[in-house]
N, CA, C and O atoms as a printed pandas DataFrame, in Angstrom:
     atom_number atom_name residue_name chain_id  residue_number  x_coord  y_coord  z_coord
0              1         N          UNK        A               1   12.676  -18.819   20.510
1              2        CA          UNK        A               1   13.424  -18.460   19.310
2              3         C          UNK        A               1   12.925  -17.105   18.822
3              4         O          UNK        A               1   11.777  -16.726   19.053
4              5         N          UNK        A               2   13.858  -16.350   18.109
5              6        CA          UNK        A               2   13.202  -15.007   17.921
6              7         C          UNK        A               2   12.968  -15.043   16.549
7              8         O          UNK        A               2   13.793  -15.697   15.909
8              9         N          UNK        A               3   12.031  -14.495   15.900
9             10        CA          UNK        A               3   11.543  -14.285   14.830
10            11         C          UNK        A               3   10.427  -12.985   14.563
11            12         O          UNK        A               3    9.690  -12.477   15.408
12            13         N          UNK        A               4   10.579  -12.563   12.859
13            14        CA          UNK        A               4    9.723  -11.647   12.824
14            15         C          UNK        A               4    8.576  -12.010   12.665
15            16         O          UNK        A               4    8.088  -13.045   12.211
16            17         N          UNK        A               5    7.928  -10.594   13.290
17            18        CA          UNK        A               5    6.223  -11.621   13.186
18            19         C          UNK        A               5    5.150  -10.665   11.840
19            20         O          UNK        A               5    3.935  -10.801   11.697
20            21         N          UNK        A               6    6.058   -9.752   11.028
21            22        CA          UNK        A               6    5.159   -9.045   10.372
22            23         C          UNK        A               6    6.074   -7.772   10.227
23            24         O          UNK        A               6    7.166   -7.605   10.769
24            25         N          UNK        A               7    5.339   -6.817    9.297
25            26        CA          UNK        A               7    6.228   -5.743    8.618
26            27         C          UNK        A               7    6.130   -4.910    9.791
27            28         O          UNK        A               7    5.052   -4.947   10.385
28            29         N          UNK        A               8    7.159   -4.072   10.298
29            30        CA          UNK        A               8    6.863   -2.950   11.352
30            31         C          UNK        A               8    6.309   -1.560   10.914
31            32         O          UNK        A               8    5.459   -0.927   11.539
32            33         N          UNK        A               9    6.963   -1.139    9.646
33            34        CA          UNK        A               9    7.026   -0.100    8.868
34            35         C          UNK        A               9    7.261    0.164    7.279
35            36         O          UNK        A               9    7.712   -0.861    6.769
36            37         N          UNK        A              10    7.162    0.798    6.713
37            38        CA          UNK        A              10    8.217    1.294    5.389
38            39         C          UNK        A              10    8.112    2.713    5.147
39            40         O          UNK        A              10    7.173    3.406    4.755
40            41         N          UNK        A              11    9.509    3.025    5.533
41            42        CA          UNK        A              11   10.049    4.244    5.508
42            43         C          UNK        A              11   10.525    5.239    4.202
43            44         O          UNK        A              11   11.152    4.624    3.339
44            45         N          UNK        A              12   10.344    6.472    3.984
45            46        CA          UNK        A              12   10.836    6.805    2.768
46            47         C          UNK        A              12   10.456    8.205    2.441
47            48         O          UNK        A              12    9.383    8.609    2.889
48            49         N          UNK        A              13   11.146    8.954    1.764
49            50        CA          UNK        A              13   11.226   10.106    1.545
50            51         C          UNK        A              13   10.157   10.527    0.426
51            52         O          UNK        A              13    9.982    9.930   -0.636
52            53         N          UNK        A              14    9.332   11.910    0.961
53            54        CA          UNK        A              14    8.630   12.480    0.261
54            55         C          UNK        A              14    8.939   13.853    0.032
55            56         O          UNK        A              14    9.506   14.553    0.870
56            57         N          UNK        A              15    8.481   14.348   -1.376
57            58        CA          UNK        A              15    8.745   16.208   -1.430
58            59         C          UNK        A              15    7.711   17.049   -0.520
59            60         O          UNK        A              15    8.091   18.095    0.006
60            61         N          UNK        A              16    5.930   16.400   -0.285
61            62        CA          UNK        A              16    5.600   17.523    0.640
62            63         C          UNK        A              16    4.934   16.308    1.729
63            64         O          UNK        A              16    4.192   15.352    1.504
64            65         N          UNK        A              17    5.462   16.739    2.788
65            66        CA          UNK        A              17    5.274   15.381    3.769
66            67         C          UNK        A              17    4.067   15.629    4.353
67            68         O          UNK        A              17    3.520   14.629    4.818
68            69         N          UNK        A              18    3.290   17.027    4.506
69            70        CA          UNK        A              18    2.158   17.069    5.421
70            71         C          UNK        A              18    1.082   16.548    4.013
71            72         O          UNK        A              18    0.210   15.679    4.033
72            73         N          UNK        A              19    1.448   17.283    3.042
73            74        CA          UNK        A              19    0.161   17.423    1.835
74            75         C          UNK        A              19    0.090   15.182    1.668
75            76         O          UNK        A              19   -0.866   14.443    1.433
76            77         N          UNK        A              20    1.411   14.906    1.904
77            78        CA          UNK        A              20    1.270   13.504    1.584
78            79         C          UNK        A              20    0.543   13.084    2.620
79            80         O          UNK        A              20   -0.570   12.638    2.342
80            81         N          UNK        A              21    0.899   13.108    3.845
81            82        CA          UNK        A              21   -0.566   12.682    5.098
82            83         C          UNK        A              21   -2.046   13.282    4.832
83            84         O          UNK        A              21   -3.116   12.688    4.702
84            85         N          UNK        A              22   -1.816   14.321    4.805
85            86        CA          UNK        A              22   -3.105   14.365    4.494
86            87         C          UNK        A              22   -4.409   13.757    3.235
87            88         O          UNK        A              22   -5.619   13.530    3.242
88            89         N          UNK        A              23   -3.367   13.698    2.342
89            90        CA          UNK        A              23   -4.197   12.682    1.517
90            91         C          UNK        A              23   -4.412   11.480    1.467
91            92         O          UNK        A              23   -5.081   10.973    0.567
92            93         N          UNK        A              24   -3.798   10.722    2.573
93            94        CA          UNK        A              24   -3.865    9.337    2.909
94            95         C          UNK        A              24   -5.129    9.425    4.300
95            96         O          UNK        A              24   -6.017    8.719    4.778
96            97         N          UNK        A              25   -4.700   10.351    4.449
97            98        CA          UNK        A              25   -6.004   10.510    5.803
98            99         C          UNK        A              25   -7.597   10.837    4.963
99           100         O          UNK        A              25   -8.672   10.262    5.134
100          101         N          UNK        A              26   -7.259   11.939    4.053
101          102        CA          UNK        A              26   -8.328   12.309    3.336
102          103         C          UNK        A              26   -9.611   11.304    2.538
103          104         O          UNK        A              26  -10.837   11.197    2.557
104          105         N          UNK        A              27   -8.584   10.772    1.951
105          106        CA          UNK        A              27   -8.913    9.762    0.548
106          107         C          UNK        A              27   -8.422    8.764    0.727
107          108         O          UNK        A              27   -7.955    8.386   -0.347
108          109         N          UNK        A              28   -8.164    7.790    1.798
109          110        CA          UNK        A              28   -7.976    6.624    2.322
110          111         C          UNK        A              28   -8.443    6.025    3.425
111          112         O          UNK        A              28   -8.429    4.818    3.666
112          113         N          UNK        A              29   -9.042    7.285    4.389
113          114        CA          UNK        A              29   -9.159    7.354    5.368
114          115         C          UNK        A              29   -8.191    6.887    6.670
115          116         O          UNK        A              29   -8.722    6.379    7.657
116          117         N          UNK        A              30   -6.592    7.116    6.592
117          118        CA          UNK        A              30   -5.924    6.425    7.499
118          119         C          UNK        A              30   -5.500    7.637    8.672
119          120         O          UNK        A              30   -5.216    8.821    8.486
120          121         N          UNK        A              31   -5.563    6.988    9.711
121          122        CA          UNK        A              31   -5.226    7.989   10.790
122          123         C          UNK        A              31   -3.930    8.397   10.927
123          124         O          UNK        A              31   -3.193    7.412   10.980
124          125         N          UNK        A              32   -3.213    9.653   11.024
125          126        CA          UNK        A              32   -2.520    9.748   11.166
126          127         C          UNK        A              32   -1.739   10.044   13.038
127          128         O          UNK        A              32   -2.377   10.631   13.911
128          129         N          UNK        A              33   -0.667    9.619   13.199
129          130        CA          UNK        A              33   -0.496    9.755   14.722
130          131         C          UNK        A              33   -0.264   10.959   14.908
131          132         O          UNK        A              33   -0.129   11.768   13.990
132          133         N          UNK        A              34   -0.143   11.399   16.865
133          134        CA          UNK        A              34    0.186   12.602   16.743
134          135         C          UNK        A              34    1.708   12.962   16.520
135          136         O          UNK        A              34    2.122   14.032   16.966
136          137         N          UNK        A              35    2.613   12.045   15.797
137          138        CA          UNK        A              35    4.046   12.008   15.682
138          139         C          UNK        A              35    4.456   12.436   14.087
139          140         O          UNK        A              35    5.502   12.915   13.649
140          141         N          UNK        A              36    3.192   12.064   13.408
141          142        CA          UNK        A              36    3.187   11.613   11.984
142          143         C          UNK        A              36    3.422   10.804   11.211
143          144         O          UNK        A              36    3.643   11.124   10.044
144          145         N          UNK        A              37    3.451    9.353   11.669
145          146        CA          UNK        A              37    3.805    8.524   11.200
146          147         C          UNK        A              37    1.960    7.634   11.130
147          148         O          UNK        A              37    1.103    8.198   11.810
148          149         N          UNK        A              38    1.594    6.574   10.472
149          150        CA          UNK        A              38    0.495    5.993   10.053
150          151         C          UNK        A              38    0.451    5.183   10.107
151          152         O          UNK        A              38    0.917    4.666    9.092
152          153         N          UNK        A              39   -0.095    4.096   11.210
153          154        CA          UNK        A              39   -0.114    3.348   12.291
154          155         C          UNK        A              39   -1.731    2.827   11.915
155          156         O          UNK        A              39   -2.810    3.399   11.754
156          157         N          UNK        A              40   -1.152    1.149   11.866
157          158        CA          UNK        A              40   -2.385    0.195   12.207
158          159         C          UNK        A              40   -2.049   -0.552   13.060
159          160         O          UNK        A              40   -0.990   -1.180   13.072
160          161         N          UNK        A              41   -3.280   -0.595   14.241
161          162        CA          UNK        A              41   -2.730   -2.368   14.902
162          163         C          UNK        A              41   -3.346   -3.809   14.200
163          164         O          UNK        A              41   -4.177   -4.183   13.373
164          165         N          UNK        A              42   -2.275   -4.356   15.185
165          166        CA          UNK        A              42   -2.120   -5.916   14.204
166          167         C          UNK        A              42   -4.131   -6.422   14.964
167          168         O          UNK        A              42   -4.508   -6.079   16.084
168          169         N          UNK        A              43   -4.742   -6.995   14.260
169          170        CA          UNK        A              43   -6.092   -7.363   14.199
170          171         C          UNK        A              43   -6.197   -8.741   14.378
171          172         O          UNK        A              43   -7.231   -9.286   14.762
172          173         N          UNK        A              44   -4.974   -9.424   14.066
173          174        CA          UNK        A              44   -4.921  -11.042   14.731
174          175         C          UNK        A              44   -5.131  -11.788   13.611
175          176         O          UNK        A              44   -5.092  -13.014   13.713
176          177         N          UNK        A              45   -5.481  -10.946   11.907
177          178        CA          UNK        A              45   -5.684  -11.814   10.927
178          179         C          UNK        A              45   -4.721  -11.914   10.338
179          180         O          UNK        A              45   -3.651  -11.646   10.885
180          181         N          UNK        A              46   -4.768  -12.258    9.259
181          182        CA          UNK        A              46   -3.602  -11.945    8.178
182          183         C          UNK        A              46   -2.312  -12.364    8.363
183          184         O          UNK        A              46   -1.883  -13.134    9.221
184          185         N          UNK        A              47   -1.677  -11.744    7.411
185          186        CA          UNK        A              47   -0.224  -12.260    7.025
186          187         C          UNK        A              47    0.682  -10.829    6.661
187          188         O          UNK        A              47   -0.032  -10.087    5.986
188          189         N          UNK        A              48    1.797  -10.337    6.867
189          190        CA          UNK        A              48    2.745   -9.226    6.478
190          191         C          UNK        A              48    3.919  -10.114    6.011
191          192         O          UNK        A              48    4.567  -11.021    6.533
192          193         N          UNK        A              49    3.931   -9.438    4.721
193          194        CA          UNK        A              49    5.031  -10.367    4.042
194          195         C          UNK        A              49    6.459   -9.095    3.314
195          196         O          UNK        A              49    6.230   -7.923    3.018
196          197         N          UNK        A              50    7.241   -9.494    3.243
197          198        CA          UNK        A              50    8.391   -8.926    2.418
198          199         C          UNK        A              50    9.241   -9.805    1.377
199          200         O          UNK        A              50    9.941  -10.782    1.643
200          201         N          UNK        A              51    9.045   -9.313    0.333
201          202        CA          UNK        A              51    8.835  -10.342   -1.138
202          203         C          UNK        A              51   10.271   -9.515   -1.873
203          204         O          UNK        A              51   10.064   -8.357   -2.233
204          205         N          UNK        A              52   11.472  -10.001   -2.058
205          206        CA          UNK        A              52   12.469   -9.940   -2.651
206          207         C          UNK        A              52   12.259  -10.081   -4.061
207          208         O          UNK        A              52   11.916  -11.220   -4.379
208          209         N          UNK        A              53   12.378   -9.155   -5.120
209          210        CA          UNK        A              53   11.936   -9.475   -6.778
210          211         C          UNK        A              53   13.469   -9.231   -7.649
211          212         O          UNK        A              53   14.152   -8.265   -7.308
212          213         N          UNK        A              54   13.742   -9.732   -8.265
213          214        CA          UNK        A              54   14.420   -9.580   -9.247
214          215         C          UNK        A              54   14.864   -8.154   -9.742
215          216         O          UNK        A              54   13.901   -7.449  -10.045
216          217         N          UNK        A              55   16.210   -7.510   -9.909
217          218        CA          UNK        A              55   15.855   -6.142   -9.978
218          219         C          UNK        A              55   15.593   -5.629  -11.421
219          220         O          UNK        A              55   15.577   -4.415  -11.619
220          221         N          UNK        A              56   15.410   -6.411  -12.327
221          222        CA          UNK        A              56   15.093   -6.325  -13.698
222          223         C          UNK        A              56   13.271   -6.534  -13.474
223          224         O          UNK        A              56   12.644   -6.212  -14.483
224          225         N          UNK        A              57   12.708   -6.853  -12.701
225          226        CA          UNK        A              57   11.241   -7.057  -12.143
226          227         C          UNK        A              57   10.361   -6.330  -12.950
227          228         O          UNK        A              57   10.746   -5.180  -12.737
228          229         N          UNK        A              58    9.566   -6.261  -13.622
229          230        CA          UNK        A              58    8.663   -5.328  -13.851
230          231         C          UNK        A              58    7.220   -5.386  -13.302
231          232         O          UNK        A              58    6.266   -4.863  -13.880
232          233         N          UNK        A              59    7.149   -5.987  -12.272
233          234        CA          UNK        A              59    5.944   -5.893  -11.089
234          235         C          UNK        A              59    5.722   -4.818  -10.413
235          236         O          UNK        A              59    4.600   -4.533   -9.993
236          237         N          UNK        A              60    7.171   -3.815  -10.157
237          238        CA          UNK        A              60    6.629   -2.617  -10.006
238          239         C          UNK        A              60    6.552   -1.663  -11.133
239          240         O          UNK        A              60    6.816   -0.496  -10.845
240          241         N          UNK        A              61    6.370   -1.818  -11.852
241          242        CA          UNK        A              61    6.300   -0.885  -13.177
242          243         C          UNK        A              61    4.585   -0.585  -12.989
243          244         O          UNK        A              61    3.733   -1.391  -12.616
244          245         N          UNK        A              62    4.460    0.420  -13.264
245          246        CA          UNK        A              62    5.276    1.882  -13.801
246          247         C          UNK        A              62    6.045    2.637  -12.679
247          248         O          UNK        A              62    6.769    3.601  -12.930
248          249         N          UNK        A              63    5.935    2.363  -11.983
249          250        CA          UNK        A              63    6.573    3.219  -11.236
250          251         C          UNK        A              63    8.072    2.910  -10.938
251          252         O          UNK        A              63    8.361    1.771  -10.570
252          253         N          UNK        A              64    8.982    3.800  -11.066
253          254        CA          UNK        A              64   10.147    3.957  -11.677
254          255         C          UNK        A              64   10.880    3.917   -9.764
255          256         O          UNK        A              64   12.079    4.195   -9.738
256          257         N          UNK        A              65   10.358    3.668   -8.608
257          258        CA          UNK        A              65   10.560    3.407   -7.611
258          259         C          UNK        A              65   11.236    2.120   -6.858
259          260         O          UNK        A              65   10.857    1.124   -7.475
260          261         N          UNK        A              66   12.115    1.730   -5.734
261          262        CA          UNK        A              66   13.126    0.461   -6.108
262          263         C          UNK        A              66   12.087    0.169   -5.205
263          264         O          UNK        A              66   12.395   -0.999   -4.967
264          265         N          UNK        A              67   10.977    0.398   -4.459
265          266        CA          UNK        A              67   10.150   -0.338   -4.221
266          267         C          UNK        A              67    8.714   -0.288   -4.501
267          268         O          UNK        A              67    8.231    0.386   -5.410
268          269         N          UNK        A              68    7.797   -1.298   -3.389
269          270        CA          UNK        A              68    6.331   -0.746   -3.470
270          271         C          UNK        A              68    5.769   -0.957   -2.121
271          272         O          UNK        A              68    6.643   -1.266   -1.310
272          273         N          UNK        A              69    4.680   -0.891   -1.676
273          274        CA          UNK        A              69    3.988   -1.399   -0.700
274          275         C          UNK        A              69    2.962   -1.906   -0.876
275          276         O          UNK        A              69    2.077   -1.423   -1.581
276          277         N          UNK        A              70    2.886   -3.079   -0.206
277          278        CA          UNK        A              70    1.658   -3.791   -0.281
278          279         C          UNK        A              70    0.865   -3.721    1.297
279          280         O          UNK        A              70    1.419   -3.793    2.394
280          281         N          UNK        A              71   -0.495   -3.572    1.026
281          282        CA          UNK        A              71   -1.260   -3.449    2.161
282          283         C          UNK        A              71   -2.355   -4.280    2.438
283          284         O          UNK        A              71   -3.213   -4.232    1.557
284          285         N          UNK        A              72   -2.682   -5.268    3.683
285          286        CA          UNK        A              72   -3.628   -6.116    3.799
286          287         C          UNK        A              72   -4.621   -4.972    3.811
287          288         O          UNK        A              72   -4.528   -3.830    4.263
288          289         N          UNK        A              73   -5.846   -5.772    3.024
289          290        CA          UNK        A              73   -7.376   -4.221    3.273
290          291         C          UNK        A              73   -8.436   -5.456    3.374
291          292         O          UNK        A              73   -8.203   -6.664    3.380
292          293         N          UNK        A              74   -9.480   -4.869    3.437
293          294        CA          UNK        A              74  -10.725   -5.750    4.030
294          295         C          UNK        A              74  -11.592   -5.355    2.120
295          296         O          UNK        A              74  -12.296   -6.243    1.640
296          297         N          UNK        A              75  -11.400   -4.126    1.380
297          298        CA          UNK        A              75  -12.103   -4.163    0.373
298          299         C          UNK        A              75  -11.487   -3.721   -0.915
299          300         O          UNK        A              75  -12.034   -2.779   -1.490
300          301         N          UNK        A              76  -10.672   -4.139   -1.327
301          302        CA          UNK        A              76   -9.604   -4.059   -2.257
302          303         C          UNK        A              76  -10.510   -2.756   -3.459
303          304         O          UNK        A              76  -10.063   -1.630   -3.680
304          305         N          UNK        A              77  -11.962   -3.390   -4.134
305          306        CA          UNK        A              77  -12.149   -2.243   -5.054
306          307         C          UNK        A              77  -12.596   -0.901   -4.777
307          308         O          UNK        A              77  -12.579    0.087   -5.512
308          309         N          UNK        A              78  -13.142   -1.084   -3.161
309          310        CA          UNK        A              78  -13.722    0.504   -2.074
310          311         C          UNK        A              78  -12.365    1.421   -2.493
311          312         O          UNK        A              78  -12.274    2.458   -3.150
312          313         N          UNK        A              79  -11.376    0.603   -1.842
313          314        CA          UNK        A              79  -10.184    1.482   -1.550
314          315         C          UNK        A              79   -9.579    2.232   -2.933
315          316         O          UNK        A              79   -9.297    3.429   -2.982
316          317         N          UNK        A              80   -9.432    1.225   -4.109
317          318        CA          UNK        A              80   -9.039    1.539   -5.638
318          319         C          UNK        A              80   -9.923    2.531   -5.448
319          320         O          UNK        A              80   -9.379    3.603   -5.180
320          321         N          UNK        A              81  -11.259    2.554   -5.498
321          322        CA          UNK        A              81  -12.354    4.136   -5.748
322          323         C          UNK        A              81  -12.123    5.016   -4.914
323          324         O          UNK        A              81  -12.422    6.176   -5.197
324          325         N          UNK        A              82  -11.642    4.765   -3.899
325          326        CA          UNK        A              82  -11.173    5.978   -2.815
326          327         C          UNK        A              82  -10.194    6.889   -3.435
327          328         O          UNK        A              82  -10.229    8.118   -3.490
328          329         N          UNK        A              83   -9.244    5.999   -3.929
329          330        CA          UNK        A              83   -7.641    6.682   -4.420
330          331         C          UNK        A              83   -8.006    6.834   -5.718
331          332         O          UNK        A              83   -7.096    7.599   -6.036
332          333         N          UNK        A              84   -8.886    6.639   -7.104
333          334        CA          UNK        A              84   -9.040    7.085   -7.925
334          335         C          UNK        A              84   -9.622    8.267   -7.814
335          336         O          UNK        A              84   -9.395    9.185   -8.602
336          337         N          UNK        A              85  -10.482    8.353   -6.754
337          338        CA          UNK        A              85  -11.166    9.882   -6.147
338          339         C          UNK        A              85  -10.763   10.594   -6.056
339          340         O          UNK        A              85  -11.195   11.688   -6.418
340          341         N          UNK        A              86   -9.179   10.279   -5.255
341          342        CA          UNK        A              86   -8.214   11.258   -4.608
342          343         C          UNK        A              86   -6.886   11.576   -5.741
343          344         O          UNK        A              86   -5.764   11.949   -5.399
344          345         N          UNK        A              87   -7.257   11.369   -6.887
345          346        CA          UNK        A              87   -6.453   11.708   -8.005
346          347         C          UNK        A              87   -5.190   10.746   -8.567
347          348         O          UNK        A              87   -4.287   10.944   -9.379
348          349         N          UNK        A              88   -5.647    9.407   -7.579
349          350        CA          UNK        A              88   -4.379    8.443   -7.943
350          351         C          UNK        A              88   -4.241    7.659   -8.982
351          352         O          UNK        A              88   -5.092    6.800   -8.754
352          353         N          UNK        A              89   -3.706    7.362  -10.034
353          354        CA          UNK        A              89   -3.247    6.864  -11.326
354          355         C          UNK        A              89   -3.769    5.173  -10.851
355          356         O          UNK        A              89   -3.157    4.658   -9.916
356          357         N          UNK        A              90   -4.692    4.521  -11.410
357          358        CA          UNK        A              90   -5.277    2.996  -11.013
358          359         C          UNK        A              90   -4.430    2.199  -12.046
359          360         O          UNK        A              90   -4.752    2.307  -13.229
360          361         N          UNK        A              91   -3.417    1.439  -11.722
361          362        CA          UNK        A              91   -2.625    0.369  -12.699
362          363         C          UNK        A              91   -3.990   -0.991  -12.913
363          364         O          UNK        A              91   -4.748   -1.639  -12.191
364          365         N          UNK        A              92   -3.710   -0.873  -14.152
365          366        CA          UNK        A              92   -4.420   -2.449  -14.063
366          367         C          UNK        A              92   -6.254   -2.564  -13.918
367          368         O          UNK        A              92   -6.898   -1.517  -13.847
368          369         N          UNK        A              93   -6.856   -3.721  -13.890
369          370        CA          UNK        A              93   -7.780   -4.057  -13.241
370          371         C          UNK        A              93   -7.635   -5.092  -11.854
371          372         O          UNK        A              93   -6.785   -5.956  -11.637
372          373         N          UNK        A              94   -8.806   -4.653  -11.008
373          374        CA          UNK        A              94   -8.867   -5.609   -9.953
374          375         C          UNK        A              94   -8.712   -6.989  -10.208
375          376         O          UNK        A              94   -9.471   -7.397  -11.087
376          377         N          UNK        A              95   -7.758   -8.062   -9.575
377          378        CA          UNK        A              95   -7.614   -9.288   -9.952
378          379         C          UNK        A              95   -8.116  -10.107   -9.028
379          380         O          UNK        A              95   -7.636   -9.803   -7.937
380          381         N          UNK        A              96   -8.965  -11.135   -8.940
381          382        CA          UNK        A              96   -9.251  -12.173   -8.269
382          383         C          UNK        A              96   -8.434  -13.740   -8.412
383          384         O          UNK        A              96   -8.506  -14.445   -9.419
384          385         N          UNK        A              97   -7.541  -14.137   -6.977
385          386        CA          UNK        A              97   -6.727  -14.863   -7.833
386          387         C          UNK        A              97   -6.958  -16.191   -6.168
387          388         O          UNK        A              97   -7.787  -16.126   -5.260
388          389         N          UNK        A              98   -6.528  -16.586   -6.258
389          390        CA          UNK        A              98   -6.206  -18.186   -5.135
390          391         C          UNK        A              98   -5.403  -17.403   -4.377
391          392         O          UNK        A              98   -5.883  -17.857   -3.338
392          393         N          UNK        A              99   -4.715  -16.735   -4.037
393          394        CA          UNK        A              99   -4.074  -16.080   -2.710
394          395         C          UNK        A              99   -4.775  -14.474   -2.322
395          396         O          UNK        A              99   -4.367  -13.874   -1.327
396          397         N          UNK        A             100   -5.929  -13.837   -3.278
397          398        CA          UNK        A             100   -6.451  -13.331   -2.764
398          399         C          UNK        A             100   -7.198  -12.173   -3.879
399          400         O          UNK        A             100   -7.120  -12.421   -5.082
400          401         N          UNK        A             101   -7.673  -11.337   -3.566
401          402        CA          UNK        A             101   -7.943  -10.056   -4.560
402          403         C          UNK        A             101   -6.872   -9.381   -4.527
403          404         O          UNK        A             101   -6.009   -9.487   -3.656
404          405         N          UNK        A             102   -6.841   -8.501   -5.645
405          406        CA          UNK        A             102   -5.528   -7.750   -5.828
406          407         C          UNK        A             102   -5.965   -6.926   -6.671
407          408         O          UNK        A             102   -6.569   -7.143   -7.721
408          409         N          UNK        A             103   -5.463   -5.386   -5.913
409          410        CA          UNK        A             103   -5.380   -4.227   -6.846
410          411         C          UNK        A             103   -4.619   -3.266   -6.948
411          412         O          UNK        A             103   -3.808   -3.315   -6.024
412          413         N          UNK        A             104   -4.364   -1.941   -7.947
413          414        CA          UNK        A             104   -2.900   -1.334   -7.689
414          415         C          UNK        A             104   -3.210   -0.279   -8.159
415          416         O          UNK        A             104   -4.013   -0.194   -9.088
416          417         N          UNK        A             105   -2.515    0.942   -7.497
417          418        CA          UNK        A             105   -2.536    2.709   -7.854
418          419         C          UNK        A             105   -1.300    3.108   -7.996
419          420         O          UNK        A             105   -0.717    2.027   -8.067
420          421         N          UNK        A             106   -0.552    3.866   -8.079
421          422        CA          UNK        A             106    0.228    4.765   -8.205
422          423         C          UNK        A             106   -0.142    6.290   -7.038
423          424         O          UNK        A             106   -0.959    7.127   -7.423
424          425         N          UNK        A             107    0.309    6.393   -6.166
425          426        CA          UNK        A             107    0.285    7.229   -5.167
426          427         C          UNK        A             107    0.808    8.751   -5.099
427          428         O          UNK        A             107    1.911    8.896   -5.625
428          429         N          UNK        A             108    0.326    9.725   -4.641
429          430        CA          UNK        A             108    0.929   11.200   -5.043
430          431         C          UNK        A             108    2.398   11.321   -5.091
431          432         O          UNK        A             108    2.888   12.388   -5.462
432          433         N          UNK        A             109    3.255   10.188   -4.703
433          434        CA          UNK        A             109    4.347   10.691   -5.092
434          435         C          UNK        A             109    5.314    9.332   -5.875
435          436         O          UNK        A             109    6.472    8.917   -5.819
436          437         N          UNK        A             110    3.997    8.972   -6.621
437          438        CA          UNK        A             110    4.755    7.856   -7.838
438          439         C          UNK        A             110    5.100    6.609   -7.443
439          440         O          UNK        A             110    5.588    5.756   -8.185
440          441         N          UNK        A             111    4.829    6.466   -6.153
441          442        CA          UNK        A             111    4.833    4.666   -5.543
442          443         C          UNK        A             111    3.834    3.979   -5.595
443          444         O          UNK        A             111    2.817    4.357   -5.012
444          445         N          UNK        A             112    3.860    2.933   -6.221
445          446        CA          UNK        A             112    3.294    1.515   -6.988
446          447         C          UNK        A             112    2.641    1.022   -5.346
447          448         O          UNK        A             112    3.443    0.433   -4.621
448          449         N          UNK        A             113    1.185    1.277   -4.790
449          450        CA          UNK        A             113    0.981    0.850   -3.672
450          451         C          UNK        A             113   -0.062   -0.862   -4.993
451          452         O          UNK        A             113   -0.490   -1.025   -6.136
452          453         N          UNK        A             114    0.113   -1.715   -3.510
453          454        CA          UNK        A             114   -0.409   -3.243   -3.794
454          455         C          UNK        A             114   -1.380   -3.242   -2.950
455          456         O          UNK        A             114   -1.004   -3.383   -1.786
456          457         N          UNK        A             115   -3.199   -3.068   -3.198
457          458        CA          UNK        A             115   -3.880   -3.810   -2.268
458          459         C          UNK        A             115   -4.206   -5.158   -1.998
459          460         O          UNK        A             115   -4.413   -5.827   -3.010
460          461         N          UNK        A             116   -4.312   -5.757   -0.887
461          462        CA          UNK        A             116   -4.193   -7.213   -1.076
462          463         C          UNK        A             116   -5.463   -7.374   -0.104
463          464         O          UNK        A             116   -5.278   -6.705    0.913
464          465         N          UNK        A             117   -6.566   -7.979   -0.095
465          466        CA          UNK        A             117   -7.473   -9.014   -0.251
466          467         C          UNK        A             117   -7.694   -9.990    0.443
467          468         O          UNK        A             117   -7.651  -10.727   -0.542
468          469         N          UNK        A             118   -7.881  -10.632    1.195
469          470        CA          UNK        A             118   -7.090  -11.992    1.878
470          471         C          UNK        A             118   -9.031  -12.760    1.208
471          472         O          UNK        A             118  -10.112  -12.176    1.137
472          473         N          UNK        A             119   -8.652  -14.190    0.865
473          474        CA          UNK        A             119  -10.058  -14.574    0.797
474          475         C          UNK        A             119   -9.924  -15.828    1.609
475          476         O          UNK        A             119  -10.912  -16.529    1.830
């Protein structure tokens, strides 16, 4: 039977596309390919989910964006200090909850990123 097994991508338009890699490489430390696109392999843990919200939602607020991204990480408050480093707007405090840690920035070009935690 065919089924998805996890997010492949999320695609989307930026105003400066190199200055945006590079600060994800910089102050996130993520590799970028030699294509330009930012590529993890699957590690055999976890879960990739795509979560349908209400479009009156205010889960992505503040950010005025019709979406967000959420990212499995191994250290949810490292990464928040990485991207507060790298000049990113920190929503919230770190949350510790029964499906996992959870934390949230606002990204150089105003997208509501979700770190997620797995415990």
């Amino acid at each position: 039977m065919a089924k998805i097994l996890g997010l492949g991508g999320v695609f989307f338009r930026c105003e400066n596309v190199e200055d945006y890699r590079k600060w994800w490489a910089d102050h996130m430390g993520v590799d970028v390919a030699q294509w330009g696109s930012m590529e993890w392999k699957a590690d055999g843990k976890g879960r990739t989910m795509m979560s349908p919200f209400k479009f009156d939602s205010e889960y992505m607020a503040p950010s005025t964006e019709k979406f967000m991204i959420n990212l499995r990480v191994d250290d949810v408050r490292g990464l928040i200090e990485k991207a507060k480093s790298g000049g990113a707007t920190v929503i919230g405090e770190v949350e510790d909850t029964e499906y996992g840690i959870f934390g949230w920035f606002i990204d150089p070009e105003g997208i509501k990123i979700e770190l997620w935690q797995e415990v």
